[in-house]
C-alpha positions in Angstrom: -46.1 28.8 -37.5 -49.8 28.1 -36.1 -48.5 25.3 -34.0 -45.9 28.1 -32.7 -49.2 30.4 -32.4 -51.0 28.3 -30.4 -48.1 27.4 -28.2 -48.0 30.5 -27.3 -51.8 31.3 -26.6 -51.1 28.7 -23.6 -53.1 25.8 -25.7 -52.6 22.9 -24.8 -51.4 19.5 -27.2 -54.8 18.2 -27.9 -56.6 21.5 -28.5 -54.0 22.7 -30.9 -54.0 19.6 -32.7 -57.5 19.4 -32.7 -57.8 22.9 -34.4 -54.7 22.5 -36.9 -56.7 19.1 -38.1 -59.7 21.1 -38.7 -58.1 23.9 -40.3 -56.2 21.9 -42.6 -57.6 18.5 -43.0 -55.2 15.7 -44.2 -53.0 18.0 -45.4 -51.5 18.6 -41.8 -48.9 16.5 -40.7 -48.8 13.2 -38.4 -50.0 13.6 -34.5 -46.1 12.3 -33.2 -44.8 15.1 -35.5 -46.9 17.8 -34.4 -46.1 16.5 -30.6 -42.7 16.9 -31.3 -42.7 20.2 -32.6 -45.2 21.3 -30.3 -42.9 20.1 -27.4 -39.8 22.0 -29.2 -42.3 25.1 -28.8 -42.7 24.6 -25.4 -39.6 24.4 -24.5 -38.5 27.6 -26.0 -37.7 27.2 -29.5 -38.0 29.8 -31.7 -37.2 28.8 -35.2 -38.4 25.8 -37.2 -34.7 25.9 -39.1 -32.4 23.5 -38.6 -30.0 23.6 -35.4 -26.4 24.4 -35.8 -24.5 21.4 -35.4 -20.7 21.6 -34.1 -18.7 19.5 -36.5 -15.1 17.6 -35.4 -12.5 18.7 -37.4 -11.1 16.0 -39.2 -8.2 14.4 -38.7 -7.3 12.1 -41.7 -7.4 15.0 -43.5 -5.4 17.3 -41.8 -1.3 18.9 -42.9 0.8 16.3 -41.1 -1.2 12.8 -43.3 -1.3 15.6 -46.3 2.7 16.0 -45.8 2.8 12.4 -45.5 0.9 11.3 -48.5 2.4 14.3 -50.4 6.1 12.5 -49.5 4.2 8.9 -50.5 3.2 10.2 -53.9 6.9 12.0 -54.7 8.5 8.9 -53.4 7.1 6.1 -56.0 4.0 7.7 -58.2 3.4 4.5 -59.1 1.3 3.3 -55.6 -2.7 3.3 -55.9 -4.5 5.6 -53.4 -5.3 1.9 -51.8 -1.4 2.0 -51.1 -0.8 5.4 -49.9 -3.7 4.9 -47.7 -2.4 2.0 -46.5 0.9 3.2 -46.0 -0.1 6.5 -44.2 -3.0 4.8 -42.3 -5.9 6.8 -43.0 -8.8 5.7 -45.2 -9.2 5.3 -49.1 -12.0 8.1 -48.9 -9.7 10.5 -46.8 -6.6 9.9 -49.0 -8.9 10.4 -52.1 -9.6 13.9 -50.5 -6.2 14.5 -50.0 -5.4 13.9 -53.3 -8.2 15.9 -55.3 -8.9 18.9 -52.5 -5.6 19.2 -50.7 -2.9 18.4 -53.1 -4.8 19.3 -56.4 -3.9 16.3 -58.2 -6.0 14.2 -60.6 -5.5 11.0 -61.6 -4.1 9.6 -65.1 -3.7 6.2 -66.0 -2.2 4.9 -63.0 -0.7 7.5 -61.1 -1.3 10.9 -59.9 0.4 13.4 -61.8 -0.3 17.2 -60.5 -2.1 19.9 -62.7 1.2 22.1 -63.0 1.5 20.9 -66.7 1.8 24.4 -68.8 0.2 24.6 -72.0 2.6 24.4 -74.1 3.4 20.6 -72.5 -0.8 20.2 -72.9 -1.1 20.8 -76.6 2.1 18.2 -77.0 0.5 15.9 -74.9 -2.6 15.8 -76.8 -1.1 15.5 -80.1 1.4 12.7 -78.9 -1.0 10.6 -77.0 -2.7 8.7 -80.1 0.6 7.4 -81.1 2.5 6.6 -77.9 1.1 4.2 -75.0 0.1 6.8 -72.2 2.5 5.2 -69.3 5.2 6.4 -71.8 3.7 9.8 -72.2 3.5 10.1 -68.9 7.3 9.6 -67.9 8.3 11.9 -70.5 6.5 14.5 -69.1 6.1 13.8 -65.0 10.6 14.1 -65.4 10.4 17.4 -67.3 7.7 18.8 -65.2 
């Protein structure tokens, strides 16, 4: 804020730094820094925040690859998200975001299953799965879902 003070008292670079250094010793930040915000002063910035940046939209992300990997996934539940990403072109990271923020599914054991299981098929699960292999489990209840 005194660098924006003393911008606007018509100081000049050198005689604001030179004061800032003396007011604050080596607790004041580099000279290129303070030249930078001192030029960002002078050319009519007002705020020391951080500018809004415009973001693209993405577009691995968007409803026709979420459609497509949603088809993928109800088509053979067996793929890896390497596959479906493969297979609907977009990246591993994008179709990981598909499949935990778009479509709401988690993974288990090697496939995605979605989090529609009700509780009554939750408490069964959990008792069953110390006695049968999971991949069994799983087809049991992925069919009746």
């Amino acid at each position: 804020m005194c660098l924006k003070f003393c911008c606007k008292l018509g100081k000049n670079f050198a005689e604001t730094f030179q004061l800032l250094k003396q007011a604050y010793g080596e607790d004041f930040m580099s000279r290129s820094q303070c030249y930078e915000w001192f030029k960002h002063f002078k050319e009519g910035r007002m705020s020391v925040g951080e500018d809004s940046r415009l973001e693209r939209p993405s577009t691995s992300t968007n409803e026709d690859h979420v459609e497509t990997v949603r088809a993928v996934t109800r088509r053979n539940r067996r793929l890896t998200v390497r596959e479906v990403a493969d297979e609907v072109g977009v990246s591993i990271g994008s179709c990981h975001q598909i499949f935990t923020e778009k479509l709401q599914m988690r993974r288990v054991s090697v496939k995605f299953a979605s989090r529609l299981l009700t509780d009554d098929k939750r408490t069964v699960l959990k008792s069953v799965r110390n006695y049968l292999p999971m991949q069994m489990v799983m087809k049991t209840f992925l069919r009746t879902s």
